[in-house]
HTML snippet that shows the backbone in 3Dmol.js (N, CA, C, O; Angstrom):
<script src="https://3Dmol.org/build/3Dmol-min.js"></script>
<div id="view" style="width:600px;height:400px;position:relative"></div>
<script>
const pdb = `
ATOM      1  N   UNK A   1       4.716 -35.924  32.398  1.00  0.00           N
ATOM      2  CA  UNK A   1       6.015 -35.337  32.642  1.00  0.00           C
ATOM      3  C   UNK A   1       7.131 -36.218  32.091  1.00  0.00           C
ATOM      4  O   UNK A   1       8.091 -35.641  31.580  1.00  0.00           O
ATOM      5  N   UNK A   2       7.116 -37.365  32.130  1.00  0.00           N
ATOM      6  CA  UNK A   2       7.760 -38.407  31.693  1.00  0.00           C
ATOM      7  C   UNK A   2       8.304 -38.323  30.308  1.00  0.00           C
ATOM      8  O   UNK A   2       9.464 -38.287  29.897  1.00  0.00           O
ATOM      9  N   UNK A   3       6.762 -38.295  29.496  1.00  0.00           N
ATOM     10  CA  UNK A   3       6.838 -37.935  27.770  1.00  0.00           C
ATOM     11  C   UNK A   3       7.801 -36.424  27.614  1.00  0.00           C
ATOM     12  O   UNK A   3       8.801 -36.452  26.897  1.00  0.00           O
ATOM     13  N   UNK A   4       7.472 -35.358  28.216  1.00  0.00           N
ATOM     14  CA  UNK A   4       8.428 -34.160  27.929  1.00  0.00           C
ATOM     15  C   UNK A   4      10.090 -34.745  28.244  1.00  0.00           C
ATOM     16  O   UNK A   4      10.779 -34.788  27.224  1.00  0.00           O
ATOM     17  N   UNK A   5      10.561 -35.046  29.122  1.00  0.00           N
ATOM     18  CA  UNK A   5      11.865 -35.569  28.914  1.00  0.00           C
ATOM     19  C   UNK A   5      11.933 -36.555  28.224  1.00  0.00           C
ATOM     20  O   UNK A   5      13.123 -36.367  27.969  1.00  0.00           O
ATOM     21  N   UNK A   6      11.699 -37.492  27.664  1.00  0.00           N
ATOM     22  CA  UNK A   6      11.651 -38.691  26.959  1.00  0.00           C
ATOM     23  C   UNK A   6      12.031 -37.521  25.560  1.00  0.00           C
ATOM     24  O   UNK A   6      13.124 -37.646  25.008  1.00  0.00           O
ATOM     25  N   UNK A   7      11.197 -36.590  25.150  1.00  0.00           N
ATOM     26  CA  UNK A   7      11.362 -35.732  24.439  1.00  0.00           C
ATOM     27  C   UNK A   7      12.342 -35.023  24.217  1.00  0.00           C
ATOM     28  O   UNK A   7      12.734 -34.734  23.087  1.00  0.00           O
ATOM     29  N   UNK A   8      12.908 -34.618  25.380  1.00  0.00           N
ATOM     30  CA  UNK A   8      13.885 -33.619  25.569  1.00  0.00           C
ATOM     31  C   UNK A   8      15.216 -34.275  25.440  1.00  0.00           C
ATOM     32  O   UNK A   8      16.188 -33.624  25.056  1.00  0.00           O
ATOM     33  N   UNK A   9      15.316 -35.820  25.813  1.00  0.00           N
ATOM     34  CA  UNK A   9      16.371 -36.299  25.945  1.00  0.00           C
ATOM     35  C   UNK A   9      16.954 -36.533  24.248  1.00  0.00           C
ATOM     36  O   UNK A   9      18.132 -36.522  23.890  1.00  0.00           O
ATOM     37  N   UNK A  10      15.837 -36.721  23.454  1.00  0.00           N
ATOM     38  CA  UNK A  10      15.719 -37.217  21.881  1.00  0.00           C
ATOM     39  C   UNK A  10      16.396 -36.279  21.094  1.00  0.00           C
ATOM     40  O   UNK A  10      17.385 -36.264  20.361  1.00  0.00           O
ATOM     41  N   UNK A  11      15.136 -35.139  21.669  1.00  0.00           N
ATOM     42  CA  UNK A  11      16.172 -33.769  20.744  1.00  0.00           C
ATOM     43  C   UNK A  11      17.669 -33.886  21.200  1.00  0.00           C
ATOM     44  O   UNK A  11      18.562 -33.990  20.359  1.00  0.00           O
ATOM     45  N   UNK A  12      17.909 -33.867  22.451  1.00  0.00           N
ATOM     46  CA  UNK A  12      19.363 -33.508  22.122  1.00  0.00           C
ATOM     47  C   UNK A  12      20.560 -34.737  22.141  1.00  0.00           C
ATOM     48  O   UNK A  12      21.765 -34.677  22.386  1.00  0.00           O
ATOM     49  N   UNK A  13      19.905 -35.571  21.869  1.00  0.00           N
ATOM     50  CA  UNK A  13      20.601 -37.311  21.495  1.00  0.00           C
ATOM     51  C   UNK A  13      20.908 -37.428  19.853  1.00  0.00           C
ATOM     52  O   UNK A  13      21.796 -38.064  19.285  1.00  0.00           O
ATOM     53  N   UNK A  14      19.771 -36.520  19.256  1.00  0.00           N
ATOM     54  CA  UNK A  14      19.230 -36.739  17.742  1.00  0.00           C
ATOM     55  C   UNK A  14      19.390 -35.235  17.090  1.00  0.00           C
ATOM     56  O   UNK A  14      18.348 -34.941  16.506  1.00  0.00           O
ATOM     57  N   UNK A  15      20.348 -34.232  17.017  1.00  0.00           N
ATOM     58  CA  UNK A  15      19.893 -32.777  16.593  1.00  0.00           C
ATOM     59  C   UNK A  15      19.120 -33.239  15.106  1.00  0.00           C
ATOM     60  O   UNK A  15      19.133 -34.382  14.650  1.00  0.00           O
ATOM     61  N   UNK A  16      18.617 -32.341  14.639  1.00  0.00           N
ATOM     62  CA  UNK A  16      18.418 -32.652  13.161  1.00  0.00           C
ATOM     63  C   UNK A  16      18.496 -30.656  12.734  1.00  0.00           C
ATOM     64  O   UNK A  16      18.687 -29.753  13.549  1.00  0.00           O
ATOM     65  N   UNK A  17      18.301 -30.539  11.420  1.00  0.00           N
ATOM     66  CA  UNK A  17      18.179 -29.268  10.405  1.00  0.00           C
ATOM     67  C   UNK A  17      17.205 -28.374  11.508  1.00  0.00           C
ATOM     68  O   UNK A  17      17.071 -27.189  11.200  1.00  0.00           O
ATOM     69  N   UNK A  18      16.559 -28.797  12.679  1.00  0.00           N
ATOM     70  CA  UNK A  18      15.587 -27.606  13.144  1.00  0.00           C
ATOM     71  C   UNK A  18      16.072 -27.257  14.529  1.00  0.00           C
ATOM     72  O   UNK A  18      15.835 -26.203  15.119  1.00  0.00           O
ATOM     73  N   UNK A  19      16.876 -28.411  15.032  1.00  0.00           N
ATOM     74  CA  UNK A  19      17.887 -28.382  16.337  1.00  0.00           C
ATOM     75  C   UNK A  19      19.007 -27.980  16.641  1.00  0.00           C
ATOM     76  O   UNK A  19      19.692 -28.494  17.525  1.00  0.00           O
ATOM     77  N   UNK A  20      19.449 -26.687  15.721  1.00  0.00           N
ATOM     78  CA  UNK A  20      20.980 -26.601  15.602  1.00  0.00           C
ATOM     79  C   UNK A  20      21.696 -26.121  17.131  1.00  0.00           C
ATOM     80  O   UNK A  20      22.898 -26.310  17.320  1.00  0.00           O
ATOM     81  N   UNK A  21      21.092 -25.685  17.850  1.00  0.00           N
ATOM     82  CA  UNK A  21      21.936 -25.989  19.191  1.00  0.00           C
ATOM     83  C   UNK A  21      22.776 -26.937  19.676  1.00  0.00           C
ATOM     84  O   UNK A  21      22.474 -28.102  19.934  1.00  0.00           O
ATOM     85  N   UNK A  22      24.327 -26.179  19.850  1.00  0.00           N
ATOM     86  CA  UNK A  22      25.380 -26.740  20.185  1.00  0.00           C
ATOM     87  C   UNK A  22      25.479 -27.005  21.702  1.00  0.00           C
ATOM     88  O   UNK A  22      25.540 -25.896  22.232  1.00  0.00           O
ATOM     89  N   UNK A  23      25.524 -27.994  22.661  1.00  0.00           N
ATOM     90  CA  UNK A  23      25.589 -28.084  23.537  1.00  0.00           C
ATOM     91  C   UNK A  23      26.770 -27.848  23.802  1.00  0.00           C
ATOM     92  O   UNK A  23      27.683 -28.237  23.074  1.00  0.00           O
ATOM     93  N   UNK A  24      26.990 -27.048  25.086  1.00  0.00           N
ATOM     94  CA  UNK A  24      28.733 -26.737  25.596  1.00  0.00           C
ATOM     95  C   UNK A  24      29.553 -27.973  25.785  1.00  0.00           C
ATOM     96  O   UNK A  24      30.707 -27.745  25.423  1.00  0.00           O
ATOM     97  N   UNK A  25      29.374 -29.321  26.262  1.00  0.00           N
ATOM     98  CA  UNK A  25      29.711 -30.350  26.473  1.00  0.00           C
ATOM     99  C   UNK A  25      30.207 -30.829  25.263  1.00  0.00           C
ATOM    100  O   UNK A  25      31.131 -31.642  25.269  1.00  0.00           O
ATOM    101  N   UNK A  26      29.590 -30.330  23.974  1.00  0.00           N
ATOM    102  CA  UNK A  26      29.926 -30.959  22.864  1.00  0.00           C
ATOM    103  C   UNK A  26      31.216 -29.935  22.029  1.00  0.00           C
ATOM    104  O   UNK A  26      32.216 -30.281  21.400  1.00  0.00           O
ATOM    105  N   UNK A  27      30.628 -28.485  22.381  1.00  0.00           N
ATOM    106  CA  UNK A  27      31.625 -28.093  21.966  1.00  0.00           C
ATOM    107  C   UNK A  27      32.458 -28.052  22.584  1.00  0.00           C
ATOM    108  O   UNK A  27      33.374 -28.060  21.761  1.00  0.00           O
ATOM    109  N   UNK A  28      33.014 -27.996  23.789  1.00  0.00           N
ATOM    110  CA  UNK A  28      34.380 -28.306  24.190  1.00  0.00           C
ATOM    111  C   UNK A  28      35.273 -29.255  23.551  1.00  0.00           C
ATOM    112  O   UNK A  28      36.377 -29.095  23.031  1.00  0.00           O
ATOM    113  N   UNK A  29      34.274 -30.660  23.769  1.00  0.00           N
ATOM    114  CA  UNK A  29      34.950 -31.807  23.162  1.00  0.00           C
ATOM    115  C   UNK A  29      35.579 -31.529  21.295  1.00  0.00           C
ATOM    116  O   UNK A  29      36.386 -32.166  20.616  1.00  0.00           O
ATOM    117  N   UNK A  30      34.767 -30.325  21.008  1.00  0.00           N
ATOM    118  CA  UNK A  30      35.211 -30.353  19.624  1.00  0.00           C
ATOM    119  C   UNK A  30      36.061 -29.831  19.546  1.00  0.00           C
ATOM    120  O   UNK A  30      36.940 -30.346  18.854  1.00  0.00           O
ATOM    121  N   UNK A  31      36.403 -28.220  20.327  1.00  0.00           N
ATOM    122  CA  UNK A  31      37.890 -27.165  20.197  1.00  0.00           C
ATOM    123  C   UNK A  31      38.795 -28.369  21.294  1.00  0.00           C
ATOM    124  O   UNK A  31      40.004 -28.178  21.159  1.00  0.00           O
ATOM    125  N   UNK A  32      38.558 -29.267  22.085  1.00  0.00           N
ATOM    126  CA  UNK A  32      39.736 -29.701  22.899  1.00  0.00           C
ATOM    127  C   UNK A  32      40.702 -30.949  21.665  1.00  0.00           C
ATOM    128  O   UNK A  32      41.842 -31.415  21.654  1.00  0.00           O
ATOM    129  N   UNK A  33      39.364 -31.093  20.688  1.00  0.00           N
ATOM    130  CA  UNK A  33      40.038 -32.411  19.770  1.00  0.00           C
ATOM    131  C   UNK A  33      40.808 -31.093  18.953  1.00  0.00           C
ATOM    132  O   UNK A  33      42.024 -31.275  19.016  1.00  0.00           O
ATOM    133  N   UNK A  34      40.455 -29.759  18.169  1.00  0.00           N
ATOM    134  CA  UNK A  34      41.340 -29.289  17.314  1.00  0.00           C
ATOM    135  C   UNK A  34      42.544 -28.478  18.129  1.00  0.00           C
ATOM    136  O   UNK A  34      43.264 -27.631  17.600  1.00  0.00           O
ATOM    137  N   UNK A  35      42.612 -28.840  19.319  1.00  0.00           N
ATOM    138  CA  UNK A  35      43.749 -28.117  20.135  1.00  0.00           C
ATOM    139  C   UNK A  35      44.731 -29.419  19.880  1.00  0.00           C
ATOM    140  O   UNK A  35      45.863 -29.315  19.406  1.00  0.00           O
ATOM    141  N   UNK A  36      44.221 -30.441  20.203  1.00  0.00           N
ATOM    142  CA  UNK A  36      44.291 -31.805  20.135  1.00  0.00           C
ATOM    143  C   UNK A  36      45.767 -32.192  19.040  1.00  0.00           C
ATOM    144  O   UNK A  36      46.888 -32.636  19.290  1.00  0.00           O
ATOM    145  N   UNK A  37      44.904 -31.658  17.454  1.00  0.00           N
ATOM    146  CA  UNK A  37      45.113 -32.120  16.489  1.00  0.00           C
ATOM    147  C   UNK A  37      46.423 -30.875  16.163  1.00  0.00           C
ATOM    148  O   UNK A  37      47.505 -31.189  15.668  1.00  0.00           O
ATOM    149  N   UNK A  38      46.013 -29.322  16.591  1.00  0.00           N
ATOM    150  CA  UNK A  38      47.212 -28.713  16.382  1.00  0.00           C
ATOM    151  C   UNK A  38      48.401 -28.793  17.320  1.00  0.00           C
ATOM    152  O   UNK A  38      49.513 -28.370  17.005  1.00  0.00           O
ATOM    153  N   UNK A  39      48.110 -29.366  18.513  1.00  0.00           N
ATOM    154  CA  UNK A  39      49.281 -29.802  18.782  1.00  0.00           C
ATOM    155  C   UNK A  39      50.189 -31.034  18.716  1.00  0.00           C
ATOM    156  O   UNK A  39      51.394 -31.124  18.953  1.00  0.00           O
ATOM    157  N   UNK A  40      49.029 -32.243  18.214  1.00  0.00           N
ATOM    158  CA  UNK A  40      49.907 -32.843  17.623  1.00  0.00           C
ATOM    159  C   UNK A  40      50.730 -32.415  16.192  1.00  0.00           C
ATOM    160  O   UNK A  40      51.915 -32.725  16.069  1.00  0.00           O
ATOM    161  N   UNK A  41      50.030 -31.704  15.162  1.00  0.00           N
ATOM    162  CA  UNK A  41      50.973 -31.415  14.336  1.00  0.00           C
ATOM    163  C   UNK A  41      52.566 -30.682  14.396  1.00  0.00           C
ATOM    164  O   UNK A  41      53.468 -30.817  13.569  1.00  0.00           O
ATOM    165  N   UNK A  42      52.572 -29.847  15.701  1.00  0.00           N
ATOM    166  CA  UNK A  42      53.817 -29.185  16.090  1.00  0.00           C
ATOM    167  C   UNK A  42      54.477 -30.517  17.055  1.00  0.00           C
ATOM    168  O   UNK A  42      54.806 -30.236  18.208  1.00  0.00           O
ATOM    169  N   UNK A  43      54.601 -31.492  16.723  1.00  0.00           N
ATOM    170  CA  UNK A  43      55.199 -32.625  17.458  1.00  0.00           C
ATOM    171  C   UNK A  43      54.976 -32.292  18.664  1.00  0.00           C
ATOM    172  O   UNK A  43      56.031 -31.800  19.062  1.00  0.00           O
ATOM    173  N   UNK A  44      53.969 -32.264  19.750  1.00  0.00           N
ATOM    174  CA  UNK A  44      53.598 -31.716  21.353  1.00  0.00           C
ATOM    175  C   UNK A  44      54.767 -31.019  21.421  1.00  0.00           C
ATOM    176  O   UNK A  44      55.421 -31.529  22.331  1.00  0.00           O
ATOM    177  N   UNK A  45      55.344 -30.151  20.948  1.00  0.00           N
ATOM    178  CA  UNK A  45      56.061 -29.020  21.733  1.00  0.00           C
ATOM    179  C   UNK A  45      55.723 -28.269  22.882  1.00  0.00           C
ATOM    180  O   UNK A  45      55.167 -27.196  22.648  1.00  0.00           O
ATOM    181  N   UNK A  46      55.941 -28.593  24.184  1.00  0.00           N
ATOM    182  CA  UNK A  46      55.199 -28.349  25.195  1.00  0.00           C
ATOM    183  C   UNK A  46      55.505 -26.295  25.184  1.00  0.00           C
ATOM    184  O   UNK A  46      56.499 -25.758  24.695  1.00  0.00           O
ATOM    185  N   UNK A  47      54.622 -25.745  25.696  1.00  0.00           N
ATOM    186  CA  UNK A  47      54.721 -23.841  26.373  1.00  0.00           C
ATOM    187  C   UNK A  47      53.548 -23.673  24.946  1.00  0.00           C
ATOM    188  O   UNK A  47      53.515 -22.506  24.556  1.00  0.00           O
ATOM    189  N   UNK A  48      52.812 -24.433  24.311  1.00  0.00           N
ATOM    190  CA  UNK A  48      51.703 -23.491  23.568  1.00  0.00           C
ATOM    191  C   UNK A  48      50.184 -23.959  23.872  1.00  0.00           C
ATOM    192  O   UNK A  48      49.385 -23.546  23.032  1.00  0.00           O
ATOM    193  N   UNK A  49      49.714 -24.626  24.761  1.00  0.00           N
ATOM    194  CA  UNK A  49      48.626 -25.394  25.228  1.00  0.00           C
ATOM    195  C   UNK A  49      47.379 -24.334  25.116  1.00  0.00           C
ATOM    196  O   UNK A  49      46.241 -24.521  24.685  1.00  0.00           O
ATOM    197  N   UNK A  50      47.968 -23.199  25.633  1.00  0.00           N
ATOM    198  CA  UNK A  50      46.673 -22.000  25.500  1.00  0.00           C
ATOM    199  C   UNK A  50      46.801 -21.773  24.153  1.00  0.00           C
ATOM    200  O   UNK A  50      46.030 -22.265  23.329  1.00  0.00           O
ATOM    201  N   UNK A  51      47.554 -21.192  23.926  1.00  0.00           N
ATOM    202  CA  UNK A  51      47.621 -20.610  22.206  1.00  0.00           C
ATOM    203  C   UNK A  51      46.869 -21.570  21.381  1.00  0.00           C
ATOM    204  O   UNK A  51      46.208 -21.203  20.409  1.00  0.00           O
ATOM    205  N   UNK A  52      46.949 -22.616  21.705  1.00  0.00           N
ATOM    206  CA  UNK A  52      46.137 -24.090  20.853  1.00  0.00           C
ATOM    207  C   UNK A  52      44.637 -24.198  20.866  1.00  0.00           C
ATOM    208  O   UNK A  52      43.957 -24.686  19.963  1.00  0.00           O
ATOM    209  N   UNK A  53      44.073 -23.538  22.325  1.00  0.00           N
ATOM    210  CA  UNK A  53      43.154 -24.066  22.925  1.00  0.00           C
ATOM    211  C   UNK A  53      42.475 -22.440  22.153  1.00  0.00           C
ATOM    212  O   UNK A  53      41.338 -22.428  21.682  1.00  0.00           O
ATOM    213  N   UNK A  54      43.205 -21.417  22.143  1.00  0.00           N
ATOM    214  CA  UNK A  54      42.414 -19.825  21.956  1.00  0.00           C
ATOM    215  C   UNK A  54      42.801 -20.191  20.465  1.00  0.00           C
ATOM    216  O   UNK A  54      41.864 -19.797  19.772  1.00  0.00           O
ATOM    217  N   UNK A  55      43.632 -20.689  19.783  1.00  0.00           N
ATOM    218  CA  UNK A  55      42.971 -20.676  18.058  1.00  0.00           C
ATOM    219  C   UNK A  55      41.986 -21.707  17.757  1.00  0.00           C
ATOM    220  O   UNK A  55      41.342 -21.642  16.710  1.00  0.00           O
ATOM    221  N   UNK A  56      41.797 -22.768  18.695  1.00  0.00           N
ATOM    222  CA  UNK A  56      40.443 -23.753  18.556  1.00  0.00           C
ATOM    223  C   UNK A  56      39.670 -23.089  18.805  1.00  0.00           C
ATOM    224  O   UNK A  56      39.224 -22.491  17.825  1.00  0.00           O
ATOM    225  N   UNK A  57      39.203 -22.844  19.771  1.00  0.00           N
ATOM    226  CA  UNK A  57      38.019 -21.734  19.713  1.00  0.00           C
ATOM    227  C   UNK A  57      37.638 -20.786  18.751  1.00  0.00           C
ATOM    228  O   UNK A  57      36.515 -20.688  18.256  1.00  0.00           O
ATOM    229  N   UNK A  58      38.859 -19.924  18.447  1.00  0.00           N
ATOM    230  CA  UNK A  58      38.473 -18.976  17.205  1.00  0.00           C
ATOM    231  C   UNK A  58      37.900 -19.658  16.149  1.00  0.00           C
ATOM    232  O   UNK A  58      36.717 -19.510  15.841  1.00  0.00           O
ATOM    233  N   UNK A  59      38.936 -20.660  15.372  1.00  0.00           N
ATOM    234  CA  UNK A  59      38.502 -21.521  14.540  1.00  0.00           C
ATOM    235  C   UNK A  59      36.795 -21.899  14.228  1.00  0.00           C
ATOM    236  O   UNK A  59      36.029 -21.689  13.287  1.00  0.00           O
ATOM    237  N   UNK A  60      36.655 -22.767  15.966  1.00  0.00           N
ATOM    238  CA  UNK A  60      35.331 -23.051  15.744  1.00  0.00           C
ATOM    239  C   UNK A  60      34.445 -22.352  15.642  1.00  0.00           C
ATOM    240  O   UNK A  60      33.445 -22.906  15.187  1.00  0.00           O
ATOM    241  N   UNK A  61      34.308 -20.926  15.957  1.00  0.00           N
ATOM    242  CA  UNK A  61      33.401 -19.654  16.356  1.00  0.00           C
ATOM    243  C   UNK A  61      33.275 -19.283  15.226  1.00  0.00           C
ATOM    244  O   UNK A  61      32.139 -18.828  15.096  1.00  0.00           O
ATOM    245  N   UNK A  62      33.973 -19.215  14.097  1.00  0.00           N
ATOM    246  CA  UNK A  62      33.639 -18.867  12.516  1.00  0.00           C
ATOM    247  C   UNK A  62      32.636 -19.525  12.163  1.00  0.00           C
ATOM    248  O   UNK A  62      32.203 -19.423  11.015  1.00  0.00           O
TER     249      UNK A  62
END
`;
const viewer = $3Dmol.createViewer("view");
viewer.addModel(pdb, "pdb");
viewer.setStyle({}, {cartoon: {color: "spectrum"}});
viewer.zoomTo();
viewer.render();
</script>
């Protein structure tokens, strides 16, 4: 039982070309960095935090 997680932990420590599963943990961290990055480009103009967060998502979903 040991060896199957030892396993399990690898695959998803290590994806490679046969592992393409995105873990949710990871993608968050990825649309929260391009919400991130488009709101730093509008100098943090604060009232668009969703709008940022729903075109990161779109973005990444392509």
């Amino acid at each position: 039982m040991a060896t199957t997680a030892n396993k399990s932990k690898e695959n998803i420590s290590k994806p490679d070309a046969t592992n393409s599963t995105i873990y949710l943990p990871d993608r968050d961290a990825k649309i929260a960095e391009l919400a991130y990055l488009k709101a730093e480009s509008r100098g943090f103009e604060p009232g668009y935090e969703l709008q940022d967060w729903i075109e990161a998502e779109q973005a990444f979903s392509i």
